[in-house]
RODO-2510 file (C-alpha; in nm, 4 decimals, decimal comma):
residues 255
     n   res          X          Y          Z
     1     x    11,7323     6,7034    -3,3691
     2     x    11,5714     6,8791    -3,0686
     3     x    11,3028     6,6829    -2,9062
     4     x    11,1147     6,9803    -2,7445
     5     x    10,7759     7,0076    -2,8660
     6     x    10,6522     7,2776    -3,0439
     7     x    10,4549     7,5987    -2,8588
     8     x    10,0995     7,6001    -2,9109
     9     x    10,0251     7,8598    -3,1352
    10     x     9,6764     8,0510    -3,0428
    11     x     9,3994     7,9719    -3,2630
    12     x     9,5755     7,6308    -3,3787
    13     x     9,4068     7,3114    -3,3902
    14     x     9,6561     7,2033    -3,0993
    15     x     9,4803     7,4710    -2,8750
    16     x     9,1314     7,4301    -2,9786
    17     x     8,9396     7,2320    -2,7387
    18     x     8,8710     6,8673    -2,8656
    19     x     8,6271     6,6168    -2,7446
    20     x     8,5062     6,2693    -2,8252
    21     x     8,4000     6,1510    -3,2175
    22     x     8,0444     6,0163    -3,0042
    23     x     7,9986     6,3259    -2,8476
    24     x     8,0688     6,5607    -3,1710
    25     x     7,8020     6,4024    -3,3523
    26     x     7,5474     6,3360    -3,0856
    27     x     7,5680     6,7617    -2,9878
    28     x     7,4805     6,7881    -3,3546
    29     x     7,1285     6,6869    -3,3042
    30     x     7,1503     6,3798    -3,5669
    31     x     7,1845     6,0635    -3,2940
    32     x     7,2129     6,0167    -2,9233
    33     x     7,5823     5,9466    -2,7927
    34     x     7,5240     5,6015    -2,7583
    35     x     7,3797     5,5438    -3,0684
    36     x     7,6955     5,7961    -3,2243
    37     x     7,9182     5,4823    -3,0543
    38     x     7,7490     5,2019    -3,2001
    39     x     7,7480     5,3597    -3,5507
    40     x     8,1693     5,4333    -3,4734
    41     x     8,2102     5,0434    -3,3538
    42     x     8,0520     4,9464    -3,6359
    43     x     8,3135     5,1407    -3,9004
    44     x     8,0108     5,4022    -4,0521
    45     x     8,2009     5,6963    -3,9249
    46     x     8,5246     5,8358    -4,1049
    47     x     8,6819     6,1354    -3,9878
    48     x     8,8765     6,3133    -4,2911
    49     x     8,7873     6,0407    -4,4781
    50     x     8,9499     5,7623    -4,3091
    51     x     8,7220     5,5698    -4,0915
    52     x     8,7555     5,5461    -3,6767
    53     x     8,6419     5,3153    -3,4883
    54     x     8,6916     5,4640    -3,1513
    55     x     8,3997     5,6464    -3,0218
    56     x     8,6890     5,8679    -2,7500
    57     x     8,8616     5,9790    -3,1061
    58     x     8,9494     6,3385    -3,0365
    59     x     8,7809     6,5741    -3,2793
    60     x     8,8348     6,9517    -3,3095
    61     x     8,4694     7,0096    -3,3678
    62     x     8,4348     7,2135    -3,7382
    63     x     8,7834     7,2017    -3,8189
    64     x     8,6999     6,8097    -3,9222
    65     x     8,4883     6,6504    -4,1965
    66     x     8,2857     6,3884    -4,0350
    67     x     8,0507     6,1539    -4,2503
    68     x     7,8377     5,8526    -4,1684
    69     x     7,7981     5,6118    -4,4411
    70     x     7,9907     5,8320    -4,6853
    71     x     7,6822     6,1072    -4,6144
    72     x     7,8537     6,4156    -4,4561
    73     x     7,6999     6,5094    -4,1449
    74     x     7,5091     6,8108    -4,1163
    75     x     7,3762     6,9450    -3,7572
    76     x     7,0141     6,9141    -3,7860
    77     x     6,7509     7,1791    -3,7255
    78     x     6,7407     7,2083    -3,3175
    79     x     6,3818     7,1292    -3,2576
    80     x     6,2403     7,1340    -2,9225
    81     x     5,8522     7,0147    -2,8653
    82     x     5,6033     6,9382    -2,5746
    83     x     5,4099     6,6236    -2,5761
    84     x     5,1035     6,4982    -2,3590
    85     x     5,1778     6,2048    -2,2779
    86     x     4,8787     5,9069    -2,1802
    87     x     4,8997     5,7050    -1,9261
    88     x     5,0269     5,3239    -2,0165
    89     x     5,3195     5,4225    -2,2288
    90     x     5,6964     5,3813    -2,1687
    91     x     5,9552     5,6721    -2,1729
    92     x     6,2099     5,4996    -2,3964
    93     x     6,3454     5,4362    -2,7787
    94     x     6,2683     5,1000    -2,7309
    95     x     6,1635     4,7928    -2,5109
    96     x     6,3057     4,4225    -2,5252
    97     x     5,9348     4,3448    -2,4383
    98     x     5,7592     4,5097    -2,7149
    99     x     5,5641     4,6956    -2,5094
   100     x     5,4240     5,0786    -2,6416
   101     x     5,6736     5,4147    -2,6002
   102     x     5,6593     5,7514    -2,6170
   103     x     5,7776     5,7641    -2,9871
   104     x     5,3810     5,6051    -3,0935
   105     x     5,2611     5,9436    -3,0348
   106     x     5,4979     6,0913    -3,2775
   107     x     5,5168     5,8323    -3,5381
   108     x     5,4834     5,9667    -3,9127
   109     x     5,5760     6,3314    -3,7910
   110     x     5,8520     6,3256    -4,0307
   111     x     6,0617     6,4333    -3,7426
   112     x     6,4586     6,4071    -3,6799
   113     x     6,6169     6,2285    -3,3904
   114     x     6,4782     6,3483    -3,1173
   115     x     6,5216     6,2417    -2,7777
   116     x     6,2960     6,2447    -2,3971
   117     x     6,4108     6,5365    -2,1748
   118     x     6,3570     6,3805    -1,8728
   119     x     6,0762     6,0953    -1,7850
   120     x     5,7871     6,0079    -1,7023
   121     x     5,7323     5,6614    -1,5376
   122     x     5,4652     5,4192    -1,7546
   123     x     5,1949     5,5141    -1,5287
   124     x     5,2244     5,8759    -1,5367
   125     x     5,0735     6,1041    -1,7697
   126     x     5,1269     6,4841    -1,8750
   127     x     5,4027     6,6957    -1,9802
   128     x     5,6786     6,5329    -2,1676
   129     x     5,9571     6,7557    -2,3477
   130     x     6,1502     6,6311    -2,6291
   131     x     6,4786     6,7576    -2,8029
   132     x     6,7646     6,7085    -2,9997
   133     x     6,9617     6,9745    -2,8867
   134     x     7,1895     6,7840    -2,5971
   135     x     7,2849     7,1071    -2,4361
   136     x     6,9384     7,2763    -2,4382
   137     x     6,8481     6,9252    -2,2746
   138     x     7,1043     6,9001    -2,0031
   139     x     6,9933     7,2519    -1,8597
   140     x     6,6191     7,1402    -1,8025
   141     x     6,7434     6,8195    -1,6389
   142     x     6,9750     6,9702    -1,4091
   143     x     6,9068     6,9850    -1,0690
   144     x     7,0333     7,2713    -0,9109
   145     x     6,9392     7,4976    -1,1981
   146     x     6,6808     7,3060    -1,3917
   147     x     6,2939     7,4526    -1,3514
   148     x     6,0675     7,3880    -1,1383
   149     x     5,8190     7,0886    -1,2084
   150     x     5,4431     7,0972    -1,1092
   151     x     5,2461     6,7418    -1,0780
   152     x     4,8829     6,7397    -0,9914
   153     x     4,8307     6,3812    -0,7940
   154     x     4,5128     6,1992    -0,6733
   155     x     4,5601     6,0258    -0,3604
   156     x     4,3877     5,7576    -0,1956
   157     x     4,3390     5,9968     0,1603
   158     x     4,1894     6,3127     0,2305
   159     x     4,4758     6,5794     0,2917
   160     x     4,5718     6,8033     0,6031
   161     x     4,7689     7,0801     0,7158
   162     x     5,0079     6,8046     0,8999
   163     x     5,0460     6,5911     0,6090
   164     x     5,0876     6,8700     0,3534
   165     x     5,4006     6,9954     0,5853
   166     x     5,5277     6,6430     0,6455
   167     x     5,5717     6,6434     0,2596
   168     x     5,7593     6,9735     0,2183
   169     x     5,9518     6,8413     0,5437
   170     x     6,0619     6,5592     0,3308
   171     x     6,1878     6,2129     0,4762
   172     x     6,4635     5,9552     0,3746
   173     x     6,4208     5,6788     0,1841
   174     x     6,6692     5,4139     0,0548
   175     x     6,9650     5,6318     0,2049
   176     x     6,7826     5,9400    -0,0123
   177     x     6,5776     6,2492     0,0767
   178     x     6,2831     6,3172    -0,0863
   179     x     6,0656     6,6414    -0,0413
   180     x     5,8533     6,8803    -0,2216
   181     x     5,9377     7,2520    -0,2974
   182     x     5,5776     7,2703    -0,2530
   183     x     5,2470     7,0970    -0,1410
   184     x     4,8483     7,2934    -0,1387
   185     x     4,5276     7,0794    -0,1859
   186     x     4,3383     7,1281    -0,5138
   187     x     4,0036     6,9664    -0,4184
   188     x     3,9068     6,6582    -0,1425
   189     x     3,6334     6,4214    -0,2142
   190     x     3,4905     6,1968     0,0644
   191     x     3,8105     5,9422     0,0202
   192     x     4,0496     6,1010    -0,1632
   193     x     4,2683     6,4143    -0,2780
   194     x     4,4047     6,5939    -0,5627
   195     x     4,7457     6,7827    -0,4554
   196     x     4,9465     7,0532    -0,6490
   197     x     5,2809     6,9307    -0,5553
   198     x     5,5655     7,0820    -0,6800
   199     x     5,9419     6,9855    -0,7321
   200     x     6,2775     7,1823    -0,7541
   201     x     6,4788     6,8151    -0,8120
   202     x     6,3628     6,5588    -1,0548
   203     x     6,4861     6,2454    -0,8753
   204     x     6,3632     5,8300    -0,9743
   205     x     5,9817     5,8088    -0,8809
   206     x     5,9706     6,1231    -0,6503
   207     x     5,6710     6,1961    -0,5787
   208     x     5,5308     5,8198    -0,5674
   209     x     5,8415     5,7716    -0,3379
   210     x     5,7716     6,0719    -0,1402
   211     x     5,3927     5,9552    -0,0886
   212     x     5,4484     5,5817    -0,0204
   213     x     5,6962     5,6681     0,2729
   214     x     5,3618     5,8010     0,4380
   215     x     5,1703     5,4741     0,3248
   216     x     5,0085     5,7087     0,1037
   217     x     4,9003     5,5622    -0,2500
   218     x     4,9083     5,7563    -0,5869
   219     x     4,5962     5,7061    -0,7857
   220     x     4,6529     5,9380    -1,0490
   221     x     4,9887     6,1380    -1,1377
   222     x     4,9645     6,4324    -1,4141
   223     x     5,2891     6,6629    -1,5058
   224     x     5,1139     7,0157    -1,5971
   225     x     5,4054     7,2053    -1,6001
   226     x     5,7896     7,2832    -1,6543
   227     x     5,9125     7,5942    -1,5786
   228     x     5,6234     7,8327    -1,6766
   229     x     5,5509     7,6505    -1,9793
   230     x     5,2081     7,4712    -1,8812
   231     x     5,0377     7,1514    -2,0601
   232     x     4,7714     7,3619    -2,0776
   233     x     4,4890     7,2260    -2,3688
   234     x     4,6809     7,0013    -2,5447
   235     x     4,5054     6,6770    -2,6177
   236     x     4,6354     6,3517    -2,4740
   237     x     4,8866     6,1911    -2,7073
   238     x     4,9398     6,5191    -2,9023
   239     x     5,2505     6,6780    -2,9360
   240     x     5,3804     7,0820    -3,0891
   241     x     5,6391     7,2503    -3,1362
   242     x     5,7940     7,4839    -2,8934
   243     x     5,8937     7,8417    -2,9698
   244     x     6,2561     7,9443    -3,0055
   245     x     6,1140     8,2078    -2,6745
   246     x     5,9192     7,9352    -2,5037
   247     x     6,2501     7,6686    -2,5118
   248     x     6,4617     8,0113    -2,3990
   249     x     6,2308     8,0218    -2,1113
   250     x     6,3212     7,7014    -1,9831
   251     x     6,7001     7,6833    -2,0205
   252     x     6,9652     7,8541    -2,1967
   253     x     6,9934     7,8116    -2,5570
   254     x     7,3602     7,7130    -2,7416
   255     x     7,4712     8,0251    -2,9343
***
């Protein structure tokens, strides 16, 4: 018998791309990947019926039945919303301390998995997207093609010319550069500043980086827009939907 394999035949399963059992069902909006794993290790998950308990298990994605607790899966309705975030809260699932997250705000929605696109640290406040369309979600996070970000910041100075093009100069910190795409005052008080400050990069504590390399402290730190969506008059701790148009806007949308 001749041991030469077989030629893929175009259109077959053997040429259709394949990727991991996690990934499959986290890309169809029901769980995050890691979640998708931990429901796999745990032997929920069968894959034509049989169950897998490898969360790598190559899957031709809709070629395969796939079912989690003997419930087929169904890709959920992609859902893409805007929340205001207050100040004080935690952009996570969950925290070992018990402390209060993002998902308080949309408790009782009768929502689907959804999860943060992006963060905002506990003491920030503002614009806070939320998904469960992975894809849709990796294009606003990326950082060469992602949008724009736009922050409005109290500081604990007044602000000048030189300090405003120190900022867009950037510096190095921890091995890193940080910058702004942008800087422009928004109003001065006798002690302190509000500063549009704008970012093309969404990097770990930016702008509170950015500031504190020029012994500058952050008072108050407000996300007002993404792209050109803006937070606009949304009450703090209220949330809405996006349009199909306005998510479009921000990054590409899966066909």
């Amino acid at each position: 018998m001749s041991d030469r394999r077989r030629p893929v035949v175009p259109g077959s399963d053997a040429a259709a791309p394949r990727h991991g059992l996690a990934r499959v069902l986290s890309k169809q909006g029901v769980c995050s990947r890691s979640e998708a794993a931990r429901w796999i290790l745990a032997g929920r998950v069968r894959v034509d019926g049989r169950v897998v308990r490898d969360p790598e298990f190559p899957i031709v994605q809709g070629r395969q039945r796939i079912g989690v607790d003997d419930d087929a899966v169904v890709a959920a309705e992609r859902i893409w919303l805007m929340l205001n975030k207050p100040r004080g809260l935690l952009t996570t699932a969950s925290d070992e301390r018990g402390r209060d997250t993002v998902y308080r705000c949309l408790d009782d929605a009768g929502l689907p998995w959804l999860a943060p696109v992006g963060r905002l640290d506990k003491a920030s406040e503002g614009l806070l997207l939320f998904s469960n369309d992975p894809v849709w979600a990796a294009g606003i996070t990326d950082p060469a093609t992602g949008p724009d970000k736009t922050y409005h910041v109290q500081i604990d100075r007044l602000a000048d010319a030189a300090l405003l093009a120190r900022l867009v100069a950037g510096v190095v910190s921890g091995g890193t550069t940080l910058s702004a795409k942008s800087v422009k005052v928004l109003r001065q008080g006798e002690k302190n500043a509000w500063l549009e400050i704008v970012l093309d990069e969404g990097r770990n504590r930016q702008i509170r980086r950015l500031l504190a390399a020029f012994d500058i402290q952050v008072l108050r730190l407000v996300r007002v827009a993404i792209g050109d969506l803006e937070l606009g008059g949304l009450a703090k701790g209220q949330w809405r939907r996006l349009t199909a148009a306005e998510a479009a806007s921000l990054a590409p949308l899966p066909s």
